[in-house]
Backbone bond lengths (Angstrom), bond angles and torsions (degrees), N, CA, C in turn:
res aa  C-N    CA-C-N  psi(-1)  N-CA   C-N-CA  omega(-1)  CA-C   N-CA-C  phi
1 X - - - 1.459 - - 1.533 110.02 -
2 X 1.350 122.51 125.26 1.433 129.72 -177.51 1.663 110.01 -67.71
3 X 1.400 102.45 124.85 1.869 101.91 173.31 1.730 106.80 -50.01
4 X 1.190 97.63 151.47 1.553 95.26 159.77 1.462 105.37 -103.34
5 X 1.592 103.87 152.55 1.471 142.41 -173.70 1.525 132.70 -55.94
6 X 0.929 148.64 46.80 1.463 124.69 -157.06 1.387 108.07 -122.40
7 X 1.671 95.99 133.00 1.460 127.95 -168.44 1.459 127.73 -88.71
8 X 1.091 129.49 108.18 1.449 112.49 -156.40 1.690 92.63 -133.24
9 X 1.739 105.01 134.20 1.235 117.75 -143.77 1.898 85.65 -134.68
10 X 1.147 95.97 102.98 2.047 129.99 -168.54 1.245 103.35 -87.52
11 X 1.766 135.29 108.16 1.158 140.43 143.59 1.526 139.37 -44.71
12 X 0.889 152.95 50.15 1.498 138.18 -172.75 1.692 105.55 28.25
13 X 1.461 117.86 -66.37 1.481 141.35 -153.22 1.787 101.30 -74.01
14 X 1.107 108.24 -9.04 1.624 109.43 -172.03 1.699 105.69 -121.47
15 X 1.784 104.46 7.41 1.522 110.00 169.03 1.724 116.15 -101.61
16 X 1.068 93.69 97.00 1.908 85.85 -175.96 1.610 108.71 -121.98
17 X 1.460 102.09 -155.15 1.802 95.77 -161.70 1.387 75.88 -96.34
18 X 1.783 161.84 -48.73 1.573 145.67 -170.12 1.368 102.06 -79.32
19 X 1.459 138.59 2.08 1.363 125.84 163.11 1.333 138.96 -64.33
20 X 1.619 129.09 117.97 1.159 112.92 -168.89 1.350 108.80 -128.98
21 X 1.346 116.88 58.49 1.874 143.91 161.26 1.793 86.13 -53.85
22 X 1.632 123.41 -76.05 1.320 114.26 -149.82 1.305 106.79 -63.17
23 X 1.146 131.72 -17.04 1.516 122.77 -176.87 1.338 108.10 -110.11
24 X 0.971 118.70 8.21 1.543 132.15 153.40 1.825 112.88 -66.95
25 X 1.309 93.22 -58.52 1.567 104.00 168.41 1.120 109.39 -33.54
26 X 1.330 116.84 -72.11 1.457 126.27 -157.86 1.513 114.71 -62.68
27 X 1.371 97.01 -59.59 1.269 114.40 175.27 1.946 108.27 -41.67
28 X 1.277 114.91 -60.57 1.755 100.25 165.81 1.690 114.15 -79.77
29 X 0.818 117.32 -37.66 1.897 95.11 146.04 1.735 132.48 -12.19
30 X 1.859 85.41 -69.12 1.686 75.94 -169.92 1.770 110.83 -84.96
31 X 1.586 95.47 6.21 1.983 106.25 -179.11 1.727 81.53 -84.54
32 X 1.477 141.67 21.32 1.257 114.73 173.73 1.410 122.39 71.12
33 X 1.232 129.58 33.35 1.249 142.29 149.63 1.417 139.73 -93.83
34 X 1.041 125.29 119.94 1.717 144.59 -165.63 1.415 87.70 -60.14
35 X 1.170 132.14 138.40 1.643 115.75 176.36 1.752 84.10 -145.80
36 X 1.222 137.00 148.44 1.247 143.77 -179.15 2.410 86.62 -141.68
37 X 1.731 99.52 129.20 1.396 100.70 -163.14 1.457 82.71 -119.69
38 X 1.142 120.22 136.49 1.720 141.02 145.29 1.376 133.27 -101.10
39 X 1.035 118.82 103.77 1.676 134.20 -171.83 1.708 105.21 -81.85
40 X 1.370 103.47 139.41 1.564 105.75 134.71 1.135 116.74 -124.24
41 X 1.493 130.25 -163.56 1.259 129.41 175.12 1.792 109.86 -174.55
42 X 1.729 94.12 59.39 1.425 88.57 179.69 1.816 118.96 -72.35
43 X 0.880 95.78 -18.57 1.801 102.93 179.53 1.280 93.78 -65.59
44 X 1.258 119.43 -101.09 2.057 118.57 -166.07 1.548 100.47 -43.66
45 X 0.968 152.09 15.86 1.671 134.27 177.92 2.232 80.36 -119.36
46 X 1.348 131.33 -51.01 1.309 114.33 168.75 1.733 127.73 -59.40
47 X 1.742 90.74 -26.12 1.376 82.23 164.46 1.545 119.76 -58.61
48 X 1.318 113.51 -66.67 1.084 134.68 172.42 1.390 119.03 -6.47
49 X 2.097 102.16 -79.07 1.060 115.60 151.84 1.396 120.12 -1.00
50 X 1.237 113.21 -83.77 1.556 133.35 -160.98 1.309 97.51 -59.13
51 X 1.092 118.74 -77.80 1.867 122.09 173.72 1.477 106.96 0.81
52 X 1.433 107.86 -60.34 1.644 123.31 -146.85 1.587 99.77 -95.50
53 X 1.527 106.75 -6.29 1.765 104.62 -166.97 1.567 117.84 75.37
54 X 1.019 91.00 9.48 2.194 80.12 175.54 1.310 105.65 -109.04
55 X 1.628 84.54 113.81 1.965 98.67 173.68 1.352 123.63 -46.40
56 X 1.393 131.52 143.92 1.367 124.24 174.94 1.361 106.30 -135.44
57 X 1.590 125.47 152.21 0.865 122.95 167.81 1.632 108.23 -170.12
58 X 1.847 114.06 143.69 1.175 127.88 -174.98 1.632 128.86 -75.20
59 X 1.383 110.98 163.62 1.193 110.55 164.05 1.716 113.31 -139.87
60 X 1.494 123.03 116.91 1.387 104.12 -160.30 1.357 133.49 55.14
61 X 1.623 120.33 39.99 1.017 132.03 -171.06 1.847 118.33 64.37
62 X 1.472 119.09 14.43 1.714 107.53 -163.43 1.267 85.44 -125.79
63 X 1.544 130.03 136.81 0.970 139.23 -168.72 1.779 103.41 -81.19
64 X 1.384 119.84 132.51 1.445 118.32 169.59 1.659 107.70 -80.97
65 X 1.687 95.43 124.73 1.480 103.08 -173.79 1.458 125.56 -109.17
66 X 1.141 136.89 80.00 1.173 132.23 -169.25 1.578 114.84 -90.00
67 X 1.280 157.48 119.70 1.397 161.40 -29.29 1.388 95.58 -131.60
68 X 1.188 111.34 -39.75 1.818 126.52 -179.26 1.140 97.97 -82.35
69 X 1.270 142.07 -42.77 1.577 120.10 179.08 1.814 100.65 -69.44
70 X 1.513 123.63 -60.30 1.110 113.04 -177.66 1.426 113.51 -25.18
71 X 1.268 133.81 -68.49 1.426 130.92 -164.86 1.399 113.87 -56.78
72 X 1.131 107.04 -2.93 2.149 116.65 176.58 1.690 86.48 -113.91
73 X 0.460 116.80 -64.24 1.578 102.25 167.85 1.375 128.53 -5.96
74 X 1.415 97.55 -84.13 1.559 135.03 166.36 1.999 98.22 -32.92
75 X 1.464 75.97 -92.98 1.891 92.04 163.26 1.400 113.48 -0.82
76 X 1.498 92.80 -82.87 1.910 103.47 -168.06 1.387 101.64 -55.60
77 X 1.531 121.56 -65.56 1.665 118.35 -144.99 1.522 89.45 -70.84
78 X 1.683 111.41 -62.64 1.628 85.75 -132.84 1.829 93.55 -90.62
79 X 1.251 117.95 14.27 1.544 113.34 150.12 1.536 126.04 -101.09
80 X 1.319 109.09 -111.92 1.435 112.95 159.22 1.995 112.43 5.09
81 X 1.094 97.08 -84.03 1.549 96.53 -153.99 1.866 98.94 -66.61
82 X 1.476 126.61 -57.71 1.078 153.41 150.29 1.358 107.57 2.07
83 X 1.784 110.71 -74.76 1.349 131.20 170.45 1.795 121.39 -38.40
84 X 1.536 90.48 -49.77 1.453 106.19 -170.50 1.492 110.67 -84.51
85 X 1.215 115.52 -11.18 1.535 106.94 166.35 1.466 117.15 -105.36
86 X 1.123 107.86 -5.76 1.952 101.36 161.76 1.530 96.69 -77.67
87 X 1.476 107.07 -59.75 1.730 96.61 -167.94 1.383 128.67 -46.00
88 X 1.530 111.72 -38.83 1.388 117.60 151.45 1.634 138.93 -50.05
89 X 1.348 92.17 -33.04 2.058 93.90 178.09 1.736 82.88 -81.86
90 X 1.076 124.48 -76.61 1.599 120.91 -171.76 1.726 107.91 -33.51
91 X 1.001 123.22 -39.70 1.530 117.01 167.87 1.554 120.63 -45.42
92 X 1.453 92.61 -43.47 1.596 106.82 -168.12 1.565 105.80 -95.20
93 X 1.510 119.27 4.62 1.797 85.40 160.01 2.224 86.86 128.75
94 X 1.304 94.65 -17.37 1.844 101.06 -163.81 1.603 89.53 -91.46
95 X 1.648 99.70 157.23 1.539 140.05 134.06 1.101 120.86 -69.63
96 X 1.938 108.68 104.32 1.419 87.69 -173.86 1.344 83.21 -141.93
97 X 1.784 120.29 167.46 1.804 120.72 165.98 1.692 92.69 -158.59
98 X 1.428 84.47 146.32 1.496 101.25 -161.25 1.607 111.69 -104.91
99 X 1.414 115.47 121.47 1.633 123.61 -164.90 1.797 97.40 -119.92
100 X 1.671 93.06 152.10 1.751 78.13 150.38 1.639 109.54 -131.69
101 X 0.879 139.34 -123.73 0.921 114.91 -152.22 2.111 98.71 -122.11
102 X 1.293 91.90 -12.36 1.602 110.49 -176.62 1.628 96.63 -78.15
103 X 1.272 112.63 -49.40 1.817 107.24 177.91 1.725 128.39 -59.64
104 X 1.082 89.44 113.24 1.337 104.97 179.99 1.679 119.66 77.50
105 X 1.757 101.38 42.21 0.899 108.33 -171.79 1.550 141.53 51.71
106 X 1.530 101.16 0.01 1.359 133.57 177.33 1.957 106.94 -22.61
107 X 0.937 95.77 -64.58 1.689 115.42 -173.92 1.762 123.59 -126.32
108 X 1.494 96.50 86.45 1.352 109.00 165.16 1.534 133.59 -54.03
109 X 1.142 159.43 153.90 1.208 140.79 -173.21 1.459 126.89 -169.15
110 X 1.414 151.01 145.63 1.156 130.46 175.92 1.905 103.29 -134.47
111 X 1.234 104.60 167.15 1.420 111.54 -163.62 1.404 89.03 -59.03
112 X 1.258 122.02 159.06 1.791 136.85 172.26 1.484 106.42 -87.90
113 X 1.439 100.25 -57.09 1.797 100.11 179.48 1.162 107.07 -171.32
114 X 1.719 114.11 166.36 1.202 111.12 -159.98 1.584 109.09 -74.55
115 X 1.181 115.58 -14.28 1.510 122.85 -164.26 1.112 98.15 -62.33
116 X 1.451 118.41 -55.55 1.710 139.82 -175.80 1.485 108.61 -59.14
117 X 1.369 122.26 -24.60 1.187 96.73 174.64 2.021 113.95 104.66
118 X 1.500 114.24 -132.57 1.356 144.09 -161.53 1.898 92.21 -118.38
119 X 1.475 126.36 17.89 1.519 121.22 179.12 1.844 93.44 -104.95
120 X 1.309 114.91 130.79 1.042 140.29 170.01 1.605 115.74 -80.81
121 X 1.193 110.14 136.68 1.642 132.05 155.16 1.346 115.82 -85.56
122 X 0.900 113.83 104.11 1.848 114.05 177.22 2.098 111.26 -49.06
123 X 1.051 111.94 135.03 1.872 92.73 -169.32 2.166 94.34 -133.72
124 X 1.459 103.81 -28.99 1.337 111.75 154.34 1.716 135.53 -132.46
125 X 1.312 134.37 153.70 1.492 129.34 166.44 1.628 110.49 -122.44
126 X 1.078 115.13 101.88 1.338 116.50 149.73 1.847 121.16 -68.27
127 X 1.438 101.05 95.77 2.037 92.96 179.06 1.586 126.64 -88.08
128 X 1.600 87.81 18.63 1.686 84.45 170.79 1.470 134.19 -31.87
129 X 1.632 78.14 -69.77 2.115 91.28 -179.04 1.434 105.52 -40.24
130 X 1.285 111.38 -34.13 1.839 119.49 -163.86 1.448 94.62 -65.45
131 X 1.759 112.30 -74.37 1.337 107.61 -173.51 1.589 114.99 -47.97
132 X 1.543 131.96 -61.23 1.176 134.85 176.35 1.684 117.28 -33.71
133 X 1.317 129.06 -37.11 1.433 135.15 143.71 1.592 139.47 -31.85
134 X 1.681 92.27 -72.30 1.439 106.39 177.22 1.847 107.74 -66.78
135 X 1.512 116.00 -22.97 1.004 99.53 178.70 1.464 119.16 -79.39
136 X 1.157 109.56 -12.55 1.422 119.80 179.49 1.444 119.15 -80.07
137 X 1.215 102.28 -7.82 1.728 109.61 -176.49 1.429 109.46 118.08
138 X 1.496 111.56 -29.34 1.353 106.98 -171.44 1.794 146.73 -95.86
139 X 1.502 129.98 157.02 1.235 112.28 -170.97 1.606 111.31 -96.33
140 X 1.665 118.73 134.37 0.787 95.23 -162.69 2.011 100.28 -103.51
141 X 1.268 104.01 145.41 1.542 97.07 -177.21 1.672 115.42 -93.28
142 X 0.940 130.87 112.16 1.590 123.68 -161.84 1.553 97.06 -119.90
143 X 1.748 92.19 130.75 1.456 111.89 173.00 2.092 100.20 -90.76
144 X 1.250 105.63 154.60 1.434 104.76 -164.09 1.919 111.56 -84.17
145 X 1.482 92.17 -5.86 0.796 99.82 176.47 1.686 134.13 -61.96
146 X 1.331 93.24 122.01 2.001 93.21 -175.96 1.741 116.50 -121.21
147 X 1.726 98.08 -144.90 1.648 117.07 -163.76 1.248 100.35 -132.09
148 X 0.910 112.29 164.75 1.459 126.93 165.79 1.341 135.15 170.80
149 X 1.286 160.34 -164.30 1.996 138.76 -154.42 1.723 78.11 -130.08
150 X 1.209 121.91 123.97 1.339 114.02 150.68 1.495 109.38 -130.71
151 X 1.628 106.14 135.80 1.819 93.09 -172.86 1.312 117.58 71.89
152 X 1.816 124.36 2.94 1.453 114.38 157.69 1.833 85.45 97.05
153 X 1.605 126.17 15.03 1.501 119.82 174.19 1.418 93.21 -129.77
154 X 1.218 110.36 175.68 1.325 127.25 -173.98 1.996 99.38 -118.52
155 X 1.400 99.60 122.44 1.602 113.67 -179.53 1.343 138.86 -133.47
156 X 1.255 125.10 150.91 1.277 96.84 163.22 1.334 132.21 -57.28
157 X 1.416 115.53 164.47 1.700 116.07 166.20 1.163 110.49 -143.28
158 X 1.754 118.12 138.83 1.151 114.16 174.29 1.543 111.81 -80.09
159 X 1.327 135.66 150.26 1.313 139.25 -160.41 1.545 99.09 -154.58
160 X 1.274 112.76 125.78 1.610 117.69 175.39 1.376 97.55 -65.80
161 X 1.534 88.21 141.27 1.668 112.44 168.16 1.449 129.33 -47.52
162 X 1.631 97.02 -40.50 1.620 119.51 172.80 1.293 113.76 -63.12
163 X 1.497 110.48 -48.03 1.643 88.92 -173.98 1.410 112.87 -101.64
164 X 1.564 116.49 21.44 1.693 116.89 164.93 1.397 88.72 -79.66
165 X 1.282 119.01 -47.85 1.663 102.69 -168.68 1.600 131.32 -65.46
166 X 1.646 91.96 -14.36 1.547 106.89 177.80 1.668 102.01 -68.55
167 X 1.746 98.99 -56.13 1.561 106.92 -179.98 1.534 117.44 -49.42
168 X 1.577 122.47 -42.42 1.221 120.20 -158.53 2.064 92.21 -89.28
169 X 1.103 120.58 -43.47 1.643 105.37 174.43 1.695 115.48 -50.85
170 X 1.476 111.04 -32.48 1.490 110.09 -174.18 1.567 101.38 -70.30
171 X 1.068 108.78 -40.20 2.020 118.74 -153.69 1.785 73.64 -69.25
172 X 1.311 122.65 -70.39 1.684 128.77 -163.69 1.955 114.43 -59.36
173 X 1.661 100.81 10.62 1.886 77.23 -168.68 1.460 132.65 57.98
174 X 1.614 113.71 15.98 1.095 99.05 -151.23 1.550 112.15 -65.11
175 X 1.567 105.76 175.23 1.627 110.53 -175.67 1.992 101.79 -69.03
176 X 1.222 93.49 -51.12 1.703 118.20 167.28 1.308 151.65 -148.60
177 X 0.972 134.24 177.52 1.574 124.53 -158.88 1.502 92.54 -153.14
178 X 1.781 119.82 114.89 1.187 152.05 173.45 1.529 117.90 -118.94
179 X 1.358 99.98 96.39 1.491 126.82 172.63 2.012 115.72 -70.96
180 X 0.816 96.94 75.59 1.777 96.77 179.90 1.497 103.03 -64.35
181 X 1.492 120.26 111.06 1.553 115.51 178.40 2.066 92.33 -124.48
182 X 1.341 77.74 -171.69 1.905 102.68 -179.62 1.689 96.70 -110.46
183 X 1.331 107.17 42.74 1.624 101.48 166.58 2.050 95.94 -153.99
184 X 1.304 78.27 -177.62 1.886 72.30 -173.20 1.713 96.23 -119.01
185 X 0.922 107.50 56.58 2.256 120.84 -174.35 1.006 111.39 85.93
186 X 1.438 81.97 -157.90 1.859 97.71 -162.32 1.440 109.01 -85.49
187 X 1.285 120.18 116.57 1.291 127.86 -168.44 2.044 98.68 -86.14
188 X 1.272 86.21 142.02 1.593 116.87 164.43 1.369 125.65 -61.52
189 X 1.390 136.28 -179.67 1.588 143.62 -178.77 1.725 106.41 -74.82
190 X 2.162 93.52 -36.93 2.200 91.95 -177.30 1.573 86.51 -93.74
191 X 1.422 146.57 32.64 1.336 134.77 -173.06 1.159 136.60 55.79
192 X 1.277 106.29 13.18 1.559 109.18 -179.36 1.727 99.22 -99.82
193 X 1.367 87.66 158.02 1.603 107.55 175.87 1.511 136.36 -68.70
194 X 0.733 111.40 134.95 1.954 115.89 -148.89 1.695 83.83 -92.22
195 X 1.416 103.85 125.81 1.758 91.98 170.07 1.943 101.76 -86.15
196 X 0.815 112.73 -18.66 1.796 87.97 -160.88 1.793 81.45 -149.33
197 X 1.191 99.87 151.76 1.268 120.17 158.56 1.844 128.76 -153.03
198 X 1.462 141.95 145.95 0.788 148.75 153.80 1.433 138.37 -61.78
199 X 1.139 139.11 158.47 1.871 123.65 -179.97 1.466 102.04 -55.08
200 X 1.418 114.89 -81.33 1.275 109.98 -178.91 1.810 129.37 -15.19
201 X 1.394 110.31 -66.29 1.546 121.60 156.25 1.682 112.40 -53.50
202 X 1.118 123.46 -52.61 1.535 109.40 -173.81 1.880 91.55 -52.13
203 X 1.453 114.68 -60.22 1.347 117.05 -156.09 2.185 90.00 -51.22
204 X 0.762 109.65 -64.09 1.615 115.08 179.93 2.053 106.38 -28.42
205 X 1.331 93.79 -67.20 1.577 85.19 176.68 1.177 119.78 -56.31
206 X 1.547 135.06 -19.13 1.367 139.44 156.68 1.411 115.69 -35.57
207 X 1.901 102.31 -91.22 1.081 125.14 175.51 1.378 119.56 -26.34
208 X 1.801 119.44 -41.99 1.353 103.33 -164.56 1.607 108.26 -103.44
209 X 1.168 111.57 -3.43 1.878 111.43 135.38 1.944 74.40 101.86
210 X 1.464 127.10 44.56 1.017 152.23 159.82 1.584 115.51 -67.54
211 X 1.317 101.85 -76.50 1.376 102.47 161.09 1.676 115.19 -72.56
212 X 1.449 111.18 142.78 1.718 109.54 166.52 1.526 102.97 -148.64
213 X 1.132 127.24 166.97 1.483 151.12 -178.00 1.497 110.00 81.72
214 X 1.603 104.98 -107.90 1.515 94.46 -155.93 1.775 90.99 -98.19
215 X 1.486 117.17 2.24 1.668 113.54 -162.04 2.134 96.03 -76.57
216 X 1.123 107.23 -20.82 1.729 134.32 -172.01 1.803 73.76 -56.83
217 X 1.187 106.22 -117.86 1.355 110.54 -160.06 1.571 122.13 -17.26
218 X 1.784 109.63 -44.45 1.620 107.61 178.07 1.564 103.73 -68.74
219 X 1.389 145.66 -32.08 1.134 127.67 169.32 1.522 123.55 -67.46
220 X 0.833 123.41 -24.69 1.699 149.21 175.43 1.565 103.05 -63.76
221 X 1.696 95.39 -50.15 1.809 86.52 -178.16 1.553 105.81 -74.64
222 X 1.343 115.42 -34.65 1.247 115.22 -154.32 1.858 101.68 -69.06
223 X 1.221 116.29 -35.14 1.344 109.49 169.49 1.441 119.50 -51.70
224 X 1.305 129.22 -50.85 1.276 144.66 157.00 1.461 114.36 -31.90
225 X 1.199 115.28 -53.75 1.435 122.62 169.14 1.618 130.55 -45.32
226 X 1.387 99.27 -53.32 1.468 130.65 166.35 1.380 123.69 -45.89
227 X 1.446 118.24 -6.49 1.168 123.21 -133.33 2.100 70.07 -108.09
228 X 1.193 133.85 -28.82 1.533 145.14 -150.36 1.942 89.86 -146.78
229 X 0.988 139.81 -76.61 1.370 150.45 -142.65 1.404 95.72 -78.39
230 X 1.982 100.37 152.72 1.152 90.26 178.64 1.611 140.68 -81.90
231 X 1.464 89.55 -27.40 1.831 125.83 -154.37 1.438 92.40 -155.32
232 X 1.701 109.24 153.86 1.250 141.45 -131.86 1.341 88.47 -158.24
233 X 1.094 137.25 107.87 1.721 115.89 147.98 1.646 99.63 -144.57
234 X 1.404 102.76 137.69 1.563 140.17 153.72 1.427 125.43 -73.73
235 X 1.449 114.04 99.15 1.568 119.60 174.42 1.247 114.70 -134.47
236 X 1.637 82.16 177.03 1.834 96.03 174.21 1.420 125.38 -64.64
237 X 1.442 140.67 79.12 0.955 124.45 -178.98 1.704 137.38 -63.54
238 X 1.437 104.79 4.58 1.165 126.74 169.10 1.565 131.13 -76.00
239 X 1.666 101.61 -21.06 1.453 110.53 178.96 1.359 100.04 -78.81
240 X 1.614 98.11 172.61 1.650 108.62 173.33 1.263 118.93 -77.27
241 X 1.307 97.54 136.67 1.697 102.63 -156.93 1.492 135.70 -3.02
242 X 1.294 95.15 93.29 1.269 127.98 -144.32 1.922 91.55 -101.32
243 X 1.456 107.40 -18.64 1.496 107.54 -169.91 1.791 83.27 -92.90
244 X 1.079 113.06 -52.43 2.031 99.66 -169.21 1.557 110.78 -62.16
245 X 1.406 104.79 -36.06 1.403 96.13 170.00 1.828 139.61 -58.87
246 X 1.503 83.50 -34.41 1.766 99.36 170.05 2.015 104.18 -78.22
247 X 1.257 120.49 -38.06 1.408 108.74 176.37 1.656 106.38 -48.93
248 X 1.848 112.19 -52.00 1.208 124.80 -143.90 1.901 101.26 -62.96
249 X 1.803 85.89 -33.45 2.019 103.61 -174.66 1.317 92.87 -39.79
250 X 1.761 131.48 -56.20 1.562 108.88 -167.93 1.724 136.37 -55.08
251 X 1.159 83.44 5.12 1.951 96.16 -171.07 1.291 97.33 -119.84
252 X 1.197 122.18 -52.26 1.587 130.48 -175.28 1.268 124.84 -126.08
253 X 1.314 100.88 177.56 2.031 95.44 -163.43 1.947 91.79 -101.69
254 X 1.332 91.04 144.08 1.610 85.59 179.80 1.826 90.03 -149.90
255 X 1.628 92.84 165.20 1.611 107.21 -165.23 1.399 95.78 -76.59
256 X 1.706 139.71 8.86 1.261 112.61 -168.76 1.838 127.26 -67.93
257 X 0.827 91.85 146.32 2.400 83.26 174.18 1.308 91.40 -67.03
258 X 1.590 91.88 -142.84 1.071 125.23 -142.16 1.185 153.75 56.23
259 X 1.589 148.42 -161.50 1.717 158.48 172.83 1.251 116.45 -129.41
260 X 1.630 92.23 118.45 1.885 130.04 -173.59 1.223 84.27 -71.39
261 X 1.046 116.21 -171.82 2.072 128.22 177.32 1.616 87.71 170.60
262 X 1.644 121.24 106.60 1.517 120.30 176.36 1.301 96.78 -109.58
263 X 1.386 123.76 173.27 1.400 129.41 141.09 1.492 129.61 -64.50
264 X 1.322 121.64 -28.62 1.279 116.97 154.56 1.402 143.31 -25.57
């Protein structure tokens, strides 16, 4: 019988010194769970930014990348930040190996638009490396970072974290897809938090320009997701273990927030 899948897609903003996401990992790790991890790291790549003097600035939550930011890009995710969260689950007790999204052809991609710059559209996923991993025992940590032909060359691309994880739960079937953010879901018109939503309604909070910044892309992926996966949910990744508690929700009822997103 094939394990089921679950994808859990890691903010910068939901990693702090009382956060316990990485030992969450582990901890359903060694309960025998397939766990496939997706990073971003827009904070340390703006830090960065700043360090070096190269202005940055968004559109719809996706950072505009022009050739010199890419290489801090690159830099931050699929080293720096990338690095430091395998070494950390491996500190704590985990199987972990660190991909980005260019290895092993993992994440295909083409520029989105010219406005954007060097930011990639995901257009294929090969999840070999993924499966070849998890079958081995291990988690694999993937920076979103990919490849793709621009100008008739083959390049990097920057690619939001959110919608590699949308891409990589769809490509994997996954069982689910757990967005750890610094908000507690998808907030409403009076700001409160939407517990559950459907495609139709997710697509609605789109359209009416309800959601904006970086929540755009996690709803965007999560449709994408839906497309194979079962469940979608958006939480606080800041609470205390806030990732075992949302596994535990499928068996039992627990006080956690957040936003469901089904196919239904």
């Amino acid at each position: 019988m094939q394990k089921r899948i679950i994808v859990v897609k890691i903010g910068g903003s939901t990693l702090g010194t009382h956060d316990t996401t990485l030992e969450d990992l582990v901890e359903l790790q060694q309960q025998g769970e397939s766990l496939v991890v997706v990073h971003g790291g827009a904070r340390v790549t703006s830090e960065w930014l700043a360090r070096l003097g190269i202005p940055t600035s968004f559109v719809n939550g996706l950072r505009i990348t022009d050739a010199e930011t890419l290489k801090v890009v690159t830099a931050a995710l699929s080293g720096l930040v990338n690095k430091e969260l395998v070494v950390a689950i491996q500190s704590l007790g985990g199987k972990s190996v660190s991909l980005s999204g260019c290895d092993g052809n993992l994440l295909r991609a083409s520029t989105k638009s010219h406005e954007l710059g060097y930011v990639g559209e995901i257009v294929a996923v090969d999840a070999t490396p993924l499966k070849l991993l998890l079958d081995a025992g291990y988690m694999p940590v993937v920076s979103p970072v990919s490849c793709g032909f621009v100008g008739g060359r083959m390049t990097l691309l920057n690619v939001n974290g959110d919608t590699a994880a949308g891409e990589i739960a769809a490509a994997l079937a996954a069982e689910k897809l757990i967005f750890l953010t610094d908000v507690d879901g998808i907030h409403n018109e009076s700001g409160k938090a939407i517990p559950s939503l459907n495609l139709a309604e997710a697509k609605d909070i789109l359209s009416s320009g309800v959601a904006s910044g970086g929540m755009v892309p996690k709803i965007e992926a999560s449709l994408r997701a839906l497309t194979t996966t079962k469940v979608v949910r958006i939480i606080d990744g800041r609470a205390i273990h806030a990732l075992l508690d949302d596994i535990a929700g499928q068996a039992q009822k627990t006080k956690l927030g957040g936003t469901k997103i089904v196919a239904e």
